[in-house]
C-alpha positions as CSV (number, residue, x, y, z in Angstrom):
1,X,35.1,1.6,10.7
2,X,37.2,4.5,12.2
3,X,34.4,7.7,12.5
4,X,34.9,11.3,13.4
5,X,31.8,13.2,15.1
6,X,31.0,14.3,11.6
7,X,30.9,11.4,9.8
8,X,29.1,8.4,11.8
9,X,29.1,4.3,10.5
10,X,26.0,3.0,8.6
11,X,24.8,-0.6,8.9
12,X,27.6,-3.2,7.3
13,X,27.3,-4.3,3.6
14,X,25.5,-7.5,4.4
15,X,22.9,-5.9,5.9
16,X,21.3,-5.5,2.8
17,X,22.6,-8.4,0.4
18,X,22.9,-11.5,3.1
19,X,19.8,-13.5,2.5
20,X,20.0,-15.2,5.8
21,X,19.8,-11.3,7.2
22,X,16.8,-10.8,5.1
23,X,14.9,-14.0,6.6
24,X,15.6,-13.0,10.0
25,X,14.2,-9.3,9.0
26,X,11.1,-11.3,7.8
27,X,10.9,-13.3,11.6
28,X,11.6,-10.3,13.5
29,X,10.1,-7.7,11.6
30,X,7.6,-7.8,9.2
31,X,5.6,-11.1,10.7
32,X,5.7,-9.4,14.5
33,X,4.9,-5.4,13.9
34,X,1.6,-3.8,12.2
35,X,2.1,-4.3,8.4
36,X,-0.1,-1.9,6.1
37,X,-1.8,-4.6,3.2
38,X,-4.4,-3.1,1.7
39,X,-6.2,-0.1,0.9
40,X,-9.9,-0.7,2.1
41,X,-11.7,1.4,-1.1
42,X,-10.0,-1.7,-3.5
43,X,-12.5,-4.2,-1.9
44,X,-15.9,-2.7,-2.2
45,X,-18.2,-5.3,-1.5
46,X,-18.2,-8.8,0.0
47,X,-16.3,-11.4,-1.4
48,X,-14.1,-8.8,-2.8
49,X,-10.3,-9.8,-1.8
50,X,-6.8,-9.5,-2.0
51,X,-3.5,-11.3,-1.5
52,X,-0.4,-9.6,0.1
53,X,3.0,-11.0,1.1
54,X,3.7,-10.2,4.8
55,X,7.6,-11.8,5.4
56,X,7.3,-15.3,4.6
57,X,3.8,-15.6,4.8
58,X,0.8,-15.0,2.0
59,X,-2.4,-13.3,3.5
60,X,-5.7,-13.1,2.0
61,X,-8.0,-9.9,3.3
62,X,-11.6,-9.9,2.4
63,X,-14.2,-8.2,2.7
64,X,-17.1,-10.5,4.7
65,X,-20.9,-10.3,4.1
66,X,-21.0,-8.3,7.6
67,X,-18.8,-5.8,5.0
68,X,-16.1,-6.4,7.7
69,X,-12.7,-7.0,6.6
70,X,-10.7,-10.0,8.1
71,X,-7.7,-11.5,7.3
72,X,-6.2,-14.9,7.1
73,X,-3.2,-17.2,6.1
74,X,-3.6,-18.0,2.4
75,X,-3.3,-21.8,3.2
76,X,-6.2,-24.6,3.3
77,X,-6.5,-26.2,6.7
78,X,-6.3,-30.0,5.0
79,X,-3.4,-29.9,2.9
80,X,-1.7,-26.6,2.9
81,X,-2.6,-26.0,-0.7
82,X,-2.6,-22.0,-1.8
83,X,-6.2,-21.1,-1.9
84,X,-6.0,-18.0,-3.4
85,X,-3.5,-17.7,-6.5
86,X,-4.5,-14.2,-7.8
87,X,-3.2,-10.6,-6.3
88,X,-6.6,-10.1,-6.3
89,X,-10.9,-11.3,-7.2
90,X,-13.9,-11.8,-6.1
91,X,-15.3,-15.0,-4.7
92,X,-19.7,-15.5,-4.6
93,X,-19.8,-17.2,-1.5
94,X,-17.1,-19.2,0.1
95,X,-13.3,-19.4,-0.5
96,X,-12.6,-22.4,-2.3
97,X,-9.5,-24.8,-2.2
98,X,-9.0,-26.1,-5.7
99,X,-6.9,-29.1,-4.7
100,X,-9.9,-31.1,-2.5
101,X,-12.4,-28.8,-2.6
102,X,-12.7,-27.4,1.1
103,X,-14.4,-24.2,1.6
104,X,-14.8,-21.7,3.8
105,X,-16.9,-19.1,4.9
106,X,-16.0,-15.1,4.4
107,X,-15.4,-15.4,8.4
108,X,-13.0,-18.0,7.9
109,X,-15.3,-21.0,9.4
110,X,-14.8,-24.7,7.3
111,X,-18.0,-24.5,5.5
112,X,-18.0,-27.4,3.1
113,X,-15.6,-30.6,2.4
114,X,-16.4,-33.6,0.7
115,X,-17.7,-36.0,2.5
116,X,-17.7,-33.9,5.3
117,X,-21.3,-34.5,7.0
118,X,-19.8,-37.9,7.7
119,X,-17.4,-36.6,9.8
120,X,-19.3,-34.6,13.0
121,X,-16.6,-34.6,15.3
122,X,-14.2,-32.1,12.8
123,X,-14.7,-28.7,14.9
124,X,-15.2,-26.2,11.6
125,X,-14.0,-23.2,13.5
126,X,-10.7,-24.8,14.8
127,X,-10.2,-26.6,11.4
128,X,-11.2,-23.0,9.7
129,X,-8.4,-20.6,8.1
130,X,-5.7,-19.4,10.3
131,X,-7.1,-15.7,11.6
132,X,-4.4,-12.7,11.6
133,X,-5.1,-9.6,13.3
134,X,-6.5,-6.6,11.4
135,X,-6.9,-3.1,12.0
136,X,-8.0,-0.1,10.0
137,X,-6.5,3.6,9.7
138,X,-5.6,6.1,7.1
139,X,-8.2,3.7,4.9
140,X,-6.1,1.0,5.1
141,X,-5.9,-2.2,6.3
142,X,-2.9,-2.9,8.8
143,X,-2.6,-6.5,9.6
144,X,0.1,-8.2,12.2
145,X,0.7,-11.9,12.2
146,X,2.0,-11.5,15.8
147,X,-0.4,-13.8,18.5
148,X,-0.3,-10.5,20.6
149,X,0.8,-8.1,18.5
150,X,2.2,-4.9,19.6
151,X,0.1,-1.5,20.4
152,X,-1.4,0.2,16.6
153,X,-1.0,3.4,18.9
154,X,2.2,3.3,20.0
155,X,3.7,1.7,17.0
156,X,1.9,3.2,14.3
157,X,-0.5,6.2,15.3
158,X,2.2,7.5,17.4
159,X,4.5,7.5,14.3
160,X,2.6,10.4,12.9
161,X,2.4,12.0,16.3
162,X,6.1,11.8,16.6
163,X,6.4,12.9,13.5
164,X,4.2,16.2,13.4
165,X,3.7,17.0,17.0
166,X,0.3,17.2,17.4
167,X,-1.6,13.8,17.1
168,X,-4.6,15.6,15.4
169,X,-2.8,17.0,12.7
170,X,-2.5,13.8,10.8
171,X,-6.9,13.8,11.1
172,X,-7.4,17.1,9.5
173,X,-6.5,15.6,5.8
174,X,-9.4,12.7,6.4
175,X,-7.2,9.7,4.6
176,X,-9.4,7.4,5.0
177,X,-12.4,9.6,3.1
178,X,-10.0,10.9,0.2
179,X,-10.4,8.8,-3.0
180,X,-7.8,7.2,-5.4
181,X,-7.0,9.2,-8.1
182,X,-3.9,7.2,-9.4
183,X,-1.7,4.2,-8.3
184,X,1.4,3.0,-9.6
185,X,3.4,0.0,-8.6
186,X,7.4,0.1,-9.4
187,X,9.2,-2.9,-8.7
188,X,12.7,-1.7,-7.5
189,X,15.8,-4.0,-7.9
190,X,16.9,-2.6,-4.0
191,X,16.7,-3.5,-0.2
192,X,14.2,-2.2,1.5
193,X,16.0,-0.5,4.3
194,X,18.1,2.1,1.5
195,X,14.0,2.7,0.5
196,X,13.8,3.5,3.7
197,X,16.9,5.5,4.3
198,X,16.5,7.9,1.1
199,X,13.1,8.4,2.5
200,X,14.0,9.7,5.5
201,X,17.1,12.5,4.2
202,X,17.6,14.8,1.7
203,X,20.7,15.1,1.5
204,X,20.6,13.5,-2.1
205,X,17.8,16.1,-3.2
206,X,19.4,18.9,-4.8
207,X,21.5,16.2,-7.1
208,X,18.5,13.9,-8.5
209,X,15.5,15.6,-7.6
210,X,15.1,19.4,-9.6
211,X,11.1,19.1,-9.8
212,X,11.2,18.3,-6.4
213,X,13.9,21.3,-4.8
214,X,12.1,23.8,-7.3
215,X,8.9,23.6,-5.3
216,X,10.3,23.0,-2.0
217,X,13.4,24.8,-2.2
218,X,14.6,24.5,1.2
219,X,15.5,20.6,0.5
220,X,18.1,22.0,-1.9
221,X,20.1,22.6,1.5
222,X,20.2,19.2,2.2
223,X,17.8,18.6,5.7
224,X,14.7,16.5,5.1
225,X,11.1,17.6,6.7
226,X,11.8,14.4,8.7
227,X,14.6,15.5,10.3
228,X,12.8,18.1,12.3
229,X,9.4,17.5,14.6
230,X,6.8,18.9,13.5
231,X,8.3,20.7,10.1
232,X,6.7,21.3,7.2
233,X,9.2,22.1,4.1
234,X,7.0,25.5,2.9
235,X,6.4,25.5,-0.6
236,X,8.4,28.3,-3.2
237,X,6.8,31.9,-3.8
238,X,6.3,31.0,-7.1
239,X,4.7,27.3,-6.6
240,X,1.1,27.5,-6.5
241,X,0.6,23.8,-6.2
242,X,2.6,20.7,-5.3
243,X,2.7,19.6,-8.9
244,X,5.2,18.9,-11.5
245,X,5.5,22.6,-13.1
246,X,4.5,24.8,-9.6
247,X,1.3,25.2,-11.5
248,X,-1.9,25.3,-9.6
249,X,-2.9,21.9,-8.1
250,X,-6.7,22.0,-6.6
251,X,-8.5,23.4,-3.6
252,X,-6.8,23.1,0.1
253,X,-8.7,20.0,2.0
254,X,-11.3,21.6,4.2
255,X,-9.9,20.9,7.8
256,X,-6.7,21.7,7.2
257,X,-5.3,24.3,9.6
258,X,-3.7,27.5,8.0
259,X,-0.4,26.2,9.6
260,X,-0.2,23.2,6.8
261,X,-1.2,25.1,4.1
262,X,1.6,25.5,1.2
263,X,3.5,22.6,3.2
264,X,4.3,19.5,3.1
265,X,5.0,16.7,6.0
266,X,6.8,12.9,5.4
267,X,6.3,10.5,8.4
268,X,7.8,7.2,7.9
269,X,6.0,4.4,9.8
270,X,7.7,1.3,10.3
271,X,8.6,-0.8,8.9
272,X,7.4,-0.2,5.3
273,X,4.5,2.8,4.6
274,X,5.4,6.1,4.1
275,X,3.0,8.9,4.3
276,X,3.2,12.3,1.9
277,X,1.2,15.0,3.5
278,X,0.4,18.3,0.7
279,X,-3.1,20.4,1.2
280,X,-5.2,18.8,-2.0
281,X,-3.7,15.6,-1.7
282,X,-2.0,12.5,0.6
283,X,0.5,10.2,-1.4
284,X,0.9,6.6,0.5
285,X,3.8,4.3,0.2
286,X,3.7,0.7,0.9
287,X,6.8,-1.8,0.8
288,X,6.7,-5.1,-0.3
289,X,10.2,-6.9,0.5
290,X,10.6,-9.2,-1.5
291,X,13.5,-10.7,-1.5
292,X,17.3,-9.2,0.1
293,X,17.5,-7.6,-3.5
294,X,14.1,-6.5,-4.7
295,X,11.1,-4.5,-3.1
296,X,7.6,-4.2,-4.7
297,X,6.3,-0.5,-4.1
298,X,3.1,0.6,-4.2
299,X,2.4,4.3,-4.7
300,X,-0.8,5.7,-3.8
301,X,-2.4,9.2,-5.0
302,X,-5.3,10.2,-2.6
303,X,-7.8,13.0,-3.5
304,X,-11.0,14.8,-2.2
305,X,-13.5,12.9,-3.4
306,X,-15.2,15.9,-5.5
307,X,-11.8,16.5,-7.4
308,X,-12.0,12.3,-8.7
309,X,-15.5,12.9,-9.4
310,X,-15.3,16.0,-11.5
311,X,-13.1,14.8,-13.8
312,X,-10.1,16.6,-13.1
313,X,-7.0,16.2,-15.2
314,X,-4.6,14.6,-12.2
315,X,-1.8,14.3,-14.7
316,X,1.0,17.2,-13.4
317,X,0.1,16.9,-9.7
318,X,0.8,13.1,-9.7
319,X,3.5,13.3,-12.1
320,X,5.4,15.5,-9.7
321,X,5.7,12.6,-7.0
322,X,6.0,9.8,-9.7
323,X,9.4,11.8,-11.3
324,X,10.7,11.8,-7.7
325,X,9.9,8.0,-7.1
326,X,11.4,7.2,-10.4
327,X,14.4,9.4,-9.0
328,X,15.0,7.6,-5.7
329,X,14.7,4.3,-6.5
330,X,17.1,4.5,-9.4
331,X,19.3,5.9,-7.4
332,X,18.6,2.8,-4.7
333,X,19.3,0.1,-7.1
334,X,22.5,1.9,-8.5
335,X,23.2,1.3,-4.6
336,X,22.7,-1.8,-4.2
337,X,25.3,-3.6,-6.2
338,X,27.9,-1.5,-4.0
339,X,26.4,-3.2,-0.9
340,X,28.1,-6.6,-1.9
341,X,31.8,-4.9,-2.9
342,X,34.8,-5.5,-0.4
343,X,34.5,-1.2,0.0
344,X,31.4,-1.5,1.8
345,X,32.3,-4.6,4.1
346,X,32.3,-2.4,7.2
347,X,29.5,0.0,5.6
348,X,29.8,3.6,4.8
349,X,28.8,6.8,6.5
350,X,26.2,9.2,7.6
351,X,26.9,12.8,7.0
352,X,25.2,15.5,10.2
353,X,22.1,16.0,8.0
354,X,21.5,12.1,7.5
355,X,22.5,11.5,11.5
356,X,18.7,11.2,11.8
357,X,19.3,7.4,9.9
358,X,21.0,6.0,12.4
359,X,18.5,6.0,15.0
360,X,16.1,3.5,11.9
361,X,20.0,1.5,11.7
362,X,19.6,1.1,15.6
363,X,15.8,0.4,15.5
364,X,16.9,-2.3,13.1
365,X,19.6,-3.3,14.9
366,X,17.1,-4.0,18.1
367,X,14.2,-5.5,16.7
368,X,16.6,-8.5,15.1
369,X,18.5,-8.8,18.5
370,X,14.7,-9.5,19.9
């Protein structure tokens, strides 16, 4: 496609229908970089676990007796069976395969087969589950099925640095002590990269998002917080919280400097989590791809602690971010269908305030290239 300095290309139409594309994505991707699974708070105690798709694979995190939390390859080392079937439970002592009864230890060890004492030489650590690597941040768990997976600093801490300037401004909201207020899981008919890309611009958010622009009225002009390091779009005079009506939200999170008060900051960390920065609250978003076509997303409100245990009526301050979910990803799915017409074989085009897009299209573009 023929471009002027204006107007630059976007990824081709295929890029988000071809399923051979998406598989490929799932190799290069979402099975080698830091994935975010889990939030940590959802399994309290040991036993406690919970199954997430990462690309082609199906990982269990749980929570050991240590109160550690590891992560393996949902599969039984003796047949391959699915040992876990449910998003989600709680298992007494061992994880159980239902098809011939091998178990396993919280640590992932073989702890029980039958007839098993009559076979000493089976090593129960090498015929245990398959280990993936886990770390924890933002009170999540971030897992990579990578053998040497790639730095959580540079890949994912740094995101936020990049993203705000200063890598302890991302510590003054304390994620990972804020409690869950409200979740809410859409499942969107869409590729996960235009998720992604109306994520990262704005230039869409004077036309679907009014609750949004009357709050944070400089997005009405068209240039996302993202596109600028360190920005915080400033709230309106007349907002005195980041909630549905600009009615009062609830007190400013103690460490926060005066600089992000009445502001709010969007880092997108690659591939699939996006973080929502206000001063009483953090929303997290984390993809599932699914499929070329469809992307579970799962929608996070985080609150001090004191606010979730007082009570407080959460209803306009989360209904303010759940209007402008239900926004964008309508507007992604009425996108998608385009992605497979003849007009969009070459792609279509970035206008100067989405330019920003093309550097995710190129980051794309490089990981799948290896």
């Amino acid at each position: 496609m023929t471009t002027t300095s204006s107007l630059i290309a976007t990824l081709q139409g295929s890029s988000y229908t071809d399923p051979e594309v998406f598989a490929h994505e799932q190799a290069r991707i979402f099975e080698t970089l830091w994935f975010c699974a889990v939030r940590a708070g959802d399994l309290p105690k040991p036993g406690a676990f919970r199954t997430v798709q990462v690309g082609r694979e199906n990982v269990i995190v749980v929570r050991g007796r240590d109160d550690r939390l590891r992560a393996f390859l949902n599969v039984c080392r003796h047949r391959g069976a699915r040992l876990c079937v449910e998003e989600q439970g709680e298992v007494r002592r061992t994880i159980r395969c239902a098809y011939h009864a091998w178990s396993y230890d919280l640590d992932g060890r073989l702890a029980a087969a039958p007839n098993l004492v009559k076979m000493p030489d089976i090593d129960r650590v090498a015929y245990g589950l398959v280990p993936v690597h886990l770390r924890e941040w933002l009170g999540y768990a971030w897992v990579c099925l990578a053998a040497e997976p790639p730095s959580f600093e540079e890949t994912v801490r740094n995101a936020a640095t990049e993203r705000l300037g200063d890598p302890a401004a991302i510590d003054r909201y304390h994620v990972e002590d804020l409690a869950l207020g409200r979740r809410i899981r859409y499942d969107v008919k869409a590729n996960w990269k235009l998720i992604v890309e109306n994520f990262m611009e704005c230039y869409h958010c004077a036309t679907i998002h009014p609750e949004l622009t009357a709050v944070l009225p400089e997005f009405a002009g068209g240039y996302a917080a993202q596109y600028y390091v360190g920005h915080g779009a400033e709230f309106a005079a007349r907002a005195e919280g980041f909630t549905v009506d600009g009615g009062p939200g609830f007190d400013r999170l103690p460490e926060l400097s005066q600089e992000q008060d009445r502001r709010y900051y969007a880092i997108t960390v690659r591939p699939q989590v996006f973080v929502n920065l206000v001063p009483d609250h953090v929303i997290m978003h984390r993809m599932y791809p699914m499929a070329a076509d469809r992307t579970v997303v799962e929608c996070d409100w985080l609150y001090h602690p004191d606010v979730i245990a007082s009570g407080a009526d959460l209803s306009t301050s989360v209904e303010l971010f759940h209007r402008v979910n239900e926004q964008d990803f309508d507007a992604c799915e009425r996108t998608q269908p385009g992605m497979s017409s003849r007009a969009y074989v070459e792609g279509g085009v970035l206008v100067p305030s989405e330019h920003h897009i093309a550097l995710f299209h190129q980051w794309v573009n490089q990981r799948l290239r290896g």
